[in-house]
N, C-alpha and C positions, 0 to 999 in steps of 0.2 A: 391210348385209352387207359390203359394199367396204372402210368405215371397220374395221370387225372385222378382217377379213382385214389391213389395213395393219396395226393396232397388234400382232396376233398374228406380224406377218412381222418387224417393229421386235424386237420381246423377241426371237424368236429370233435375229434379229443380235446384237443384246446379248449374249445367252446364248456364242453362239460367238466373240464379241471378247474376253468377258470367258475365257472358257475360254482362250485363247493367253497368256493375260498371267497366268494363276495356274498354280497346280501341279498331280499329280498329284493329291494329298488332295483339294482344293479341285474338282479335273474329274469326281474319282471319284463325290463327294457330288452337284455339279449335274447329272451324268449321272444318278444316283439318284434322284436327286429330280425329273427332266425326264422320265426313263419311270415315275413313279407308285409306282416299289417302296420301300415304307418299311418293308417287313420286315427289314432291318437297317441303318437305318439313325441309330439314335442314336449320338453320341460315341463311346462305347466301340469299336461296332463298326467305325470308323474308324482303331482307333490305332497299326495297322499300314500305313498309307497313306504313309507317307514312303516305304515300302521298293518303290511301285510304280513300273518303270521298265525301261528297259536299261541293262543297266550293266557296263562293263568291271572286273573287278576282281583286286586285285593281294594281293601277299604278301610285305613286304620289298624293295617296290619293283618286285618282278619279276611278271609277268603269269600269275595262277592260272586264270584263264577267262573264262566271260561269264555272267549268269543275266539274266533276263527275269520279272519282274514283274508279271504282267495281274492285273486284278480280274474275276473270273468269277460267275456265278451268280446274273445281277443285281447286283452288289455284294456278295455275301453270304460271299465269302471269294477268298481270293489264290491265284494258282498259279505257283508257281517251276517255272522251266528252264534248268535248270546244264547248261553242256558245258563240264566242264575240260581244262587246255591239255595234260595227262596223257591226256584220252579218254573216263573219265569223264562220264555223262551221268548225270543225275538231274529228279526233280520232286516239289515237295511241294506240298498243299492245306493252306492256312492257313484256319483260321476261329476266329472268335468264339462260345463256347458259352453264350448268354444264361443257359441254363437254370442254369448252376454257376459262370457266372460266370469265365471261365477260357479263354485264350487255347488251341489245338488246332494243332498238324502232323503230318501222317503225312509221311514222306523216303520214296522209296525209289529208288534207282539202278541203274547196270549194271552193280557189282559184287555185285547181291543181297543191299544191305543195306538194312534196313528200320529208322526210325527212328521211333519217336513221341513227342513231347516235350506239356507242357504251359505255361502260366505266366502272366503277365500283363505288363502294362507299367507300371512303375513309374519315379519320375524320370529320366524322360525316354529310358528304354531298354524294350523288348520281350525280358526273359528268361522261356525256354523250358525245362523240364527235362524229362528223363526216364534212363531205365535199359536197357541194353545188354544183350547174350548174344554174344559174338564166335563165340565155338564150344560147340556141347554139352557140358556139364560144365563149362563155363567160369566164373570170379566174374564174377556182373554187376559193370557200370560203369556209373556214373552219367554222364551228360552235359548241358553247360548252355551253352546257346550266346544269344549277349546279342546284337542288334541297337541303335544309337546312331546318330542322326542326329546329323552334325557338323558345325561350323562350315562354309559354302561350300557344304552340302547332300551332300556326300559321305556315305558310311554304314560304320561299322565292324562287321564280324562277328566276334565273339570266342565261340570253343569251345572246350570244356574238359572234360576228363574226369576223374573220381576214383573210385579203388575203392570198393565201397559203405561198408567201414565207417572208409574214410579224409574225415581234414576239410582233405586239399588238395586244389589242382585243380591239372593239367598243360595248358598251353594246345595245342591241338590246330590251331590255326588262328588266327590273327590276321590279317584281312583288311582290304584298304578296296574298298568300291565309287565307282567313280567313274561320274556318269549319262552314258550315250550320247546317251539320248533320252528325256521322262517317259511 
């Protein structure tokens, strides 16, 4: 029994040395896999893990706010927490939709905007789309905002809107996140 207990107290040491030295992706997954939940846990459902963290980020060099990161629900999706440097406060739930295959966020802020986007992750970026209503009577707007992990581990958020039956986009936002803490 004693020897059992050493070798189970060892891997746990393991477990948390090895956790300080890798990333968030890499903590999210052994924390997943340390409490037994593998209801989402395959690749996929993983490949929005770069973007977990605190992270100051900027616009142009100048300071847009701060958003917050966690992996909530077991692992089974992300939760953002924006407070921009304007006042704005927001939060969105991110998840992966095994069943269609297709990446999920609901936005919604204290300006009482409500956002729902879809998409997947494709080389090497997490683009999201969906469609707008600004005001009643309004032409919807499309909108498609890309996530990019970048050299250094920085993260670019790129947003962009286009009228529905236009084929340009206007960038609404070009951000960089830089990590506070993963």
């Amino acid at each position: 029994m004693l020897l059992a207990m050493k070798k189970i107290t060892r891997a746990m040491v393991a477990v948390i040395a090895a956790l300080t030295l890798i990333g968030p992706a890499a903590q999210h997954a052994a924390a997943q896999s340390a409490t037994g939940n593998t209801a989402c846990g395959t690749p996929t459902h993983h490949q929005f893990d770069f973007w977990i963290g605190t992270w100051n980020v900027t616009q142009n060099g100048k300071a847009a706010g701060k958003n917050e990161i966690t992996a909530v629900l077991g692992g089974c999706a992300l939760l953002e927490s924006w407070t921009g440097v304007g006042g704005v406060t927001g939060h969105s739930l991110n998840i992966y939709d095994a069943t269609r295959d297709v990446w999920h966020q609901t936005w919604v802020d204290s300006s009482g905007a409500l956002l729902i986007l879809e998409g997947r992750f494709a080389d090497g970026a997490m683009v999201l789309e969906g469609s707008t209503i600004a005001e009643k009577g309004a032409t919807p707007m499309r909108q498609r905002i890309t996530w990019t992990l970048q050299p250094g581990g920085t993260v670019r958020q790129l947003w962009q809107s286009s009228s529905e039956n236009s084929r340009t986009w206007k960038t609404e936002f070009d951000g960089t996140y830089k990590r506070v803490s993963p």
